[in-house]
N, C-alpha and C positions, 0 to 999 in steps of 0.2 A: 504494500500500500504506500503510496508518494506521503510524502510528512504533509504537504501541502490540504490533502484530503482527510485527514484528523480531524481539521477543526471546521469541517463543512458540517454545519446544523442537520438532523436526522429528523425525523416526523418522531419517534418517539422521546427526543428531547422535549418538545411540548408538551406530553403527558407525566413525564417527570416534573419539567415547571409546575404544570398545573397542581401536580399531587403537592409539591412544595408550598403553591399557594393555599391550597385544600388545609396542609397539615396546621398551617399558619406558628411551628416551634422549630427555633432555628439549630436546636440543640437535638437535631431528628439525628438517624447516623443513617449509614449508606445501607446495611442489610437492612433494617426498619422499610425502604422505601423499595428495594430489593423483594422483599415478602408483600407488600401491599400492592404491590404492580406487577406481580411473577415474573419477572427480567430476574439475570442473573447479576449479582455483585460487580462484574464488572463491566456490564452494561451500564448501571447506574452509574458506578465510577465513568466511565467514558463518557457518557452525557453529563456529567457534571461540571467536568472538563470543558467540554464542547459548548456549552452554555455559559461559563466562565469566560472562554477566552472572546465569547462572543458581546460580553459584556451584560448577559443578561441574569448574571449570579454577580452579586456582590455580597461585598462583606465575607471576603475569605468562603464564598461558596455558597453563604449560608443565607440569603434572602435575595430573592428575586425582584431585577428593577424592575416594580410592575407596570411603572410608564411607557416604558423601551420595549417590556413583553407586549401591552397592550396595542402600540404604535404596529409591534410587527405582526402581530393577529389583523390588525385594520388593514395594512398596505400587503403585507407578505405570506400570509397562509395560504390564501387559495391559489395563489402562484406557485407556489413553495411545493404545496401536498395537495394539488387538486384530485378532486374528485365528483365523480357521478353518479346518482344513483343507478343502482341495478337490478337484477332479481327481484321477483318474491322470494322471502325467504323467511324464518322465523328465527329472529330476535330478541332483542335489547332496544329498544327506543330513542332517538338522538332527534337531533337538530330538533326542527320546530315539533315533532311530536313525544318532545318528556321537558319535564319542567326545565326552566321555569318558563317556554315559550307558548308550551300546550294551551294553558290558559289565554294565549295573548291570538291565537291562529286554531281555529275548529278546523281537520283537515278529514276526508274520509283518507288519505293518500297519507301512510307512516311511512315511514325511513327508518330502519333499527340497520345495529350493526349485526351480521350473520353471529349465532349464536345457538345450539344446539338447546340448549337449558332455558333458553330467552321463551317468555309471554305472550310475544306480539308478532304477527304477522306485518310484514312491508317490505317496500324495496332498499334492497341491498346497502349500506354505507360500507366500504372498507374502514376500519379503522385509525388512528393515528398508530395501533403496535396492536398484533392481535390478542393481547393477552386483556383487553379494555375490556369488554362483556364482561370478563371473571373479577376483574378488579373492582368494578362501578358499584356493583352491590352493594359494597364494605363501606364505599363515601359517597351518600349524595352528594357534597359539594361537587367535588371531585365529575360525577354522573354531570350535576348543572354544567361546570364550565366547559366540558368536552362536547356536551351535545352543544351550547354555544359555539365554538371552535366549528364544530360542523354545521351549523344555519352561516356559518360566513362562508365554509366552505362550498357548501351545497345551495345554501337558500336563492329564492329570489329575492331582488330588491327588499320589500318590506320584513322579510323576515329576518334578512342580512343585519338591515340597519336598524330593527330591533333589537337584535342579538348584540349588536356592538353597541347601542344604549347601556344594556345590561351591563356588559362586558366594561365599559367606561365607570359607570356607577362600583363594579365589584375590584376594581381594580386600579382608582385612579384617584 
């Protein structure tokens, strides 16, 4: 691997921020975040890294600049990790169909991420890491800001720019 490509941001750097913003204690350690996201130890180590050098960990690792994270969810995510919906399939719930947009947008048409164990029937979201379905359970917050994450990804216009409302409000 070129040194160069280390510190190119990964989709599941995002879900570790988020878990970080989620846990809201800066005194977390790396297996903690390791078991709550089923990545392995130096997964997390590596995106830790990766988001450090990106400047989106400060304070020695240990808090997320939520302005800079927020900035690049507005201008950068769907660029970055786009996606489309897909399939019927049975899942987990995201973007505008699980809180907190559900309430904001009545839809017949869900979007869940693929999920054997999942409730709901919709079309397909890939993931930001496939391990998200298993992890969300554990943390609504966690559940909120990724289905958020994906109405930016995926949404149209008004869902978009309700989800980055949100997203400003929880983060900024």
């Amino acid at each position: 691997m070129k040194k160069s490509s280390l510190h190119q941001m990964k989709p599941q750097d995002i879900v570790v921020l988020a878990k970080l913003i989620s846990l809201n204690d800066p005194s977390y350690t790396q297996i903690e975040l390791a078991l709550s996201l089923e990545m392995s130890q130096s997964e997390i180590s590596s995106s830790l890294s990766r988001s450090t050098y990106a400047g989106l960990l400060i304070n020695n690792g240990k808090e997320v600049d939520q302005r800079l994270f927020f900035n690049f969810i507005k201008y950068g995510l769907a660029v970055s990790f786009p996606q489309h919906p897909g399939a019927i399939v049975r899942g987990t719930v995201t973007a505008h169909s699980a809180p907190p947009l559900n309430k904001e947008f009545l839809s017949d048409e869900k979007y869940v991420w693929p999920y054997a164990k999942g409730k709901d029937r919709g079309q397909s979201i890939i993931p930001l890491y496939p391990t998200v379905p298993k992890a969300v359970p554990l943390d609504s917050k966690l559940h909120e800001l990724l289905a958020l994450f994906d109405a930016v990804r995926v949404g149209r216009a008004r869902e978009k720019n309700k989800a980055l409302e949100i997203l400003e409000q929880k983060l900024c």
